[in-house]
C-alpha positions, 0 to 999 in steps of 0.5 A: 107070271115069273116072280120079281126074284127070280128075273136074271138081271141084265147081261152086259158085255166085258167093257173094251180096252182103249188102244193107247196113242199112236208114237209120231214115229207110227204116225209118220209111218202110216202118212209115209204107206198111205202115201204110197198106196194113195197112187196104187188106188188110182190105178185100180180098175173098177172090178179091182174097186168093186173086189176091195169094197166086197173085201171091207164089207165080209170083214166087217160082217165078221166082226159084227156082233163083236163090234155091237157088244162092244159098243154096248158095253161103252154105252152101258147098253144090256145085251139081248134087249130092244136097246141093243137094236142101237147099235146095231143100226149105228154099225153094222147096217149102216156100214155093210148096207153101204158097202153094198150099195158101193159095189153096185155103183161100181158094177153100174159104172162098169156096164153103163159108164155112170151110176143109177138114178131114180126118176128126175124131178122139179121142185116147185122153183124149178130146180132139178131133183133126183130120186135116190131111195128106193134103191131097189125093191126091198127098200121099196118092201121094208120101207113103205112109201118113204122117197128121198130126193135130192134138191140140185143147186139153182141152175144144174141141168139135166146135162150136168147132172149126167156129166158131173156124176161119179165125176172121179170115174170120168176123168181124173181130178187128182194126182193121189191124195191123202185124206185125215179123218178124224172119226167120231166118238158117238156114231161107230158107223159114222168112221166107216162110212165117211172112209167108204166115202173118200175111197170110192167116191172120190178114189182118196186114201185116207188116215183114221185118228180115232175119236179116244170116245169109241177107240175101242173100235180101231182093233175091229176096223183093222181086221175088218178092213185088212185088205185096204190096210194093206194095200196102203189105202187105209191106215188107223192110229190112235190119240187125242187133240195132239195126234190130231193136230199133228197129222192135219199140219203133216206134210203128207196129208192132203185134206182132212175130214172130220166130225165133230164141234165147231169149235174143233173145226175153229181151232184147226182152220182159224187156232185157238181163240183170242184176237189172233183168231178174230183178226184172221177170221176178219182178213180171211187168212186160215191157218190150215190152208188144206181143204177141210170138209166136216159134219158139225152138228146143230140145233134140229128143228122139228116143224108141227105143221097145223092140220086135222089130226087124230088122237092117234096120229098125234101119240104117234108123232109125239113117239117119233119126235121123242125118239129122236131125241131119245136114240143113242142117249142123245148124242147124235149129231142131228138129235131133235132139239126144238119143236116147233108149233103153232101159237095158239094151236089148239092141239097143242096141250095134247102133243105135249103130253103125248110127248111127256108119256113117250118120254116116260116110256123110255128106259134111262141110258148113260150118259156117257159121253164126256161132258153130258152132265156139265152140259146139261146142268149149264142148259137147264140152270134156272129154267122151268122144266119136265123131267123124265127119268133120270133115276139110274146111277150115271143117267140125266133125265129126259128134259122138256123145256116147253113154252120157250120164248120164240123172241127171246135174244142170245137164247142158247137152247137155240143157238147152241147145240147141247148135246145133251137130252134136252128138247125145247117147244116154242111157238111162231105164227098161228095155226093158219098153216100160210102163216105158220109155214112162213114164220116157222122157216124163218125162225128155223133158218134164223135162230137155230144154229146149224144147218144139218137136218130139219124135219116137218110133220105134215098131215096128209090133208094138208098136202091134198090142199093146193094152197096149202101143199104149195106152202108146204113144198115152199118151207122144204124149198128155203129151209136152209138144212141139208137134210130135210124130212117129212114125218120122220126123224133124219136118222132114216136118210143117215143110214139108207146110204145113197142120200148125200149127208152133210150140212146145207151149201151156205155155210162158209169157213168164216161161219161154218155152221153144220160143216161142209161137204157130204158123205154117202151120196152112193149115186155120187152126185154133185152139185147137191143143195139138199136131201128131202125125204118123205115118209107117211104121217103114221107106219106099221110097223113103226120104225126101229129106233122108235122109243117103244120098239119091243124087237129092234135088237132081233130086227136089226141083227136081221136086216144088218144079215140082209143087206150083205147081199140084199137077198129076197130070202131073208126079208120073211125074217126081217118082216116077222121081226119087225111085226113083234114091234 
């Protein structure tokens, strides 16, 4: 064993410069040349599109690693460690896997004049769904028995589904538009993809202002996508609140997508808060008369349906859940925030203490965006709680708040979303899991707030059951989320890129919830009510962003290497890797 004083500490990365706000002259700037290449996009032809797309894609492959390094620096991540996997799949596989997959939609429109589709489906009210992952045979190799389908909306057919499809490349819907997206601060791929979105799928330019949290990242992007910049399809500036609001009242934008609170969304759409609002709000008169689509976030809950499980088969649930609140230091957007179990369940106890060791197992992390702690300091006063970490210098502890009161009114670790590393248990119904099932659905569609991302954990006994495998594939049906997954934390379905992301349809301006609008959706679908994954109750190896994962750092760098090409050779590396998990 190597003695304790002679282990080299951690390295860590020479933190980024911020770039500073952009002038109003450079913004106008770059409105007036994404104005211009706004109409040039339109004309190009898809081997034109499929060119562009190839050239964003060995851009960003280029500047990869110094991107990661980057982003660990800001988040106090050390180099060459499990936790750097992070940010590799928050970055670069996420955005080169879409790029990929972009070029390939691009290549099926050209030779059969619409994008590909896995097999159609019914749900058990009888709307159409649509399998889009597997996207091949690696997916099919690397991630075993998971599917995502997406859930049309009530009465789309099997006609509309074809002719709606790619619905940009089948006839012109626009004369040229600009979009304003305001990026994230927490998730680096998240800008990327939501551009790859609005150039590819709906043929839109667009204008980044970069969230000031990660804007150590524009210099990156503008090499990475320097052939869209100049081109005119692409422009990316630098600013806060005022730069924001200042392109989004631009004449020359169109429309704006953003991500962020909903709070942000308020004062776009409706101004700021006060009688002014309130009363706008009432006769529906916004102030932003553009489109504004956005992805806000919420209160996740996780559903632990009742069923046979093993000692084992509940250790490694408790990981996964406790993973999802764990990655990225608790600041994603779709976190898990509320588990949901059984009253009276008798395996109750132990979940929770399987929870407790997972938690225990994960490393302190920065808290490191704006806020945390005084967010977290508002959510926790007063309350009885468990504590996990927390003991390094700029961290907040893994918080679990158990035995919540499902019938507490105004509760706000359910109805507003904390952004901070805190999750709740409460408990609905009973362990029959009918009853269970119903409860659950409502609680979760009644007193959560948001409507992003809902998982259930589901033993596979119970989908063998007829009676209680229906009841299962009702909760799927009328949980009002738009991603809902089975046996493993949304995180999968953001990053495999040909599911659609966003909130769940109801949402309207006046109550926006989770947002509107999705993003990724390779198969450029319509119509979309829902994306439903499913994945087996327990995996080896386990997923990359699991708590525990010993190799997600090597894992990562190699599959972000495979997706440029989704070349069979590099899978040995990527499997080797993932097996020292």
């Amino acid at each position: 064993m190597t003695p304790a004083s002679t282990l080299a500490p951690p390295a860590f990365a020479a933190r980024p410069a911020t770039p500073p706000p952009s002038t109003a002259r450079r913004l106008d700037d770059a409105v007036a040349r994404v104005r211009e290449g706004a109409s040039r996009l339109l004309k190009l032809s898809l081997d034109d599109r499929v060119a562009l797309a190839r050239s964003m894609q060995t851009g960003y492959v280029g500047v990869a690693r110094e991107s990661v390094h980057a982003a660990c620096a800001a988040k106090g991540i050390p180099l060459d460690t499990p936790l750097e996997g992070e940010e590799w799949s928050l970055g670069p596989w996420c955005v080169i896997r879409h790029l990929r997959l972009v070029q390939q939609a691009l290549l099926a429109l050209k030779h059969t004049g619409t994008t590909t589709l896995g097999e159609l489906g019914r749900t058990a009210d009888g709307r159409l769904t649509a399998r889009v992952f597997p996207a091949g045979t690696i997916d099919g190799t690397l991630f075993r028995g998971v599917t995502v389908d997406v859930h049309l909306q009530s009465g789309m057919t099997d006609a509309e589904l074809e002719s709606s499809r790619a619905r940009f490349y089948k006839g012109r819907v626009h004369a040229g538009q600009v979009v304003l997206v305001l990026g994230a601060g927490n998730v680096n791929a998240i800008v990327s993809q939501d551009v790859i979105t609005k150039i590819f799928n709906e043929g839109k330019a667009c204008i980044v202002k970069l969230n000031p949290v990660n804007a150590y990242l524009g210099p990156f992007l503008e090499r990475a996508y320097a052939e869209a910049i100049r081109g005119g399809y692409l422009a990316i500036v630098y600013g806060g609140a005022d730069e924001g609001a200042y392109l989004a009242g631009h004449a020359g934008t169109d429309e704006i997508h953003m991500t962020g609170s909903d709070r942000t969304y308020d004062q776009i759409v409706w101004g700021p808060p006060g009688p002014g609002r309130d009363a706008r709000k009432r006769e529906n008169r916004p102030l932003m008369n553009k489109p504004v689509s956005a992805e806000l976030g919420g209160v996740a809950p996780v559903l632990i349906v009742p069923g046979p499980y093993t000692q084992k088969e509940l250790a490694y649930q408790a990981e996964d859940v406790a993973s999802g609140l764990t990655y990225n230091a608790s600041f994603d957007c779709n976190a898990n925030r509320v588990i949901i179990v059984p009253r009276n369940w008798k395996l109750r106890e132990r979940f929770l203490a399987e929870l407790t060791r997972a938690l225990e197992r994960a490393p302190d992390r920065q808290a490191y965006y704006p806020g945390a702690r005084e967010r977290w300091e508002r959510f926790t006063a007063g309350r009885a709680m468990t504590r996990v970490g927390g003991r390094m210098e700029g961290s907040l502890p893994w918080t679990l708040v158990s035995d919540l009161d499902a019938g507490a009114g105004a509760e706000p670790l359910f109805s507003e979303e904390s952004f901070a590393p805190i999750i709740v248990e409460t408990a609905v119904g009973s362990a029959d899991p009918l009853e269970f099932l119903e409860q659950a659905a409502d609680f979760a569609n009644d007193r959560m707030w948001g409507t992003l991302s809902a998982e259930l954990v589901v033993h596979p006994a119970t989908m063998k059951d007829r009676t209680t495998a229906a009841a299962v594939e009702r909760a799927i049906g009328r949980l009002r989320y738009g991603v809902v997954t089975v046996n493993a934390w949304s995180g999968l379905a953001f990053a495999f890129g040909t599911p659609p992301w966003g909130a769940h349809p109801s949402s309207t301006p006046n109550d926006i919830q989770s947002g509107s609008g999705w993003v990724h959706n390779t198969a450029m679908l319509e119509g979309i009510e829902k994306a439903v994954m499913r994945h087996p109750l327990t995996a080896t190896p386990k997923p990359a962003y699991s708590i525990s994962h010993r190799s997600a750092h090597q894992l990562m760098t190699r599959m972000s290497a495979l997706e440029e090409q989704g070349s069979w050779m590099k899978v040995p590396g990527v499997l080797a890797a993932a097996m020292r998990a």
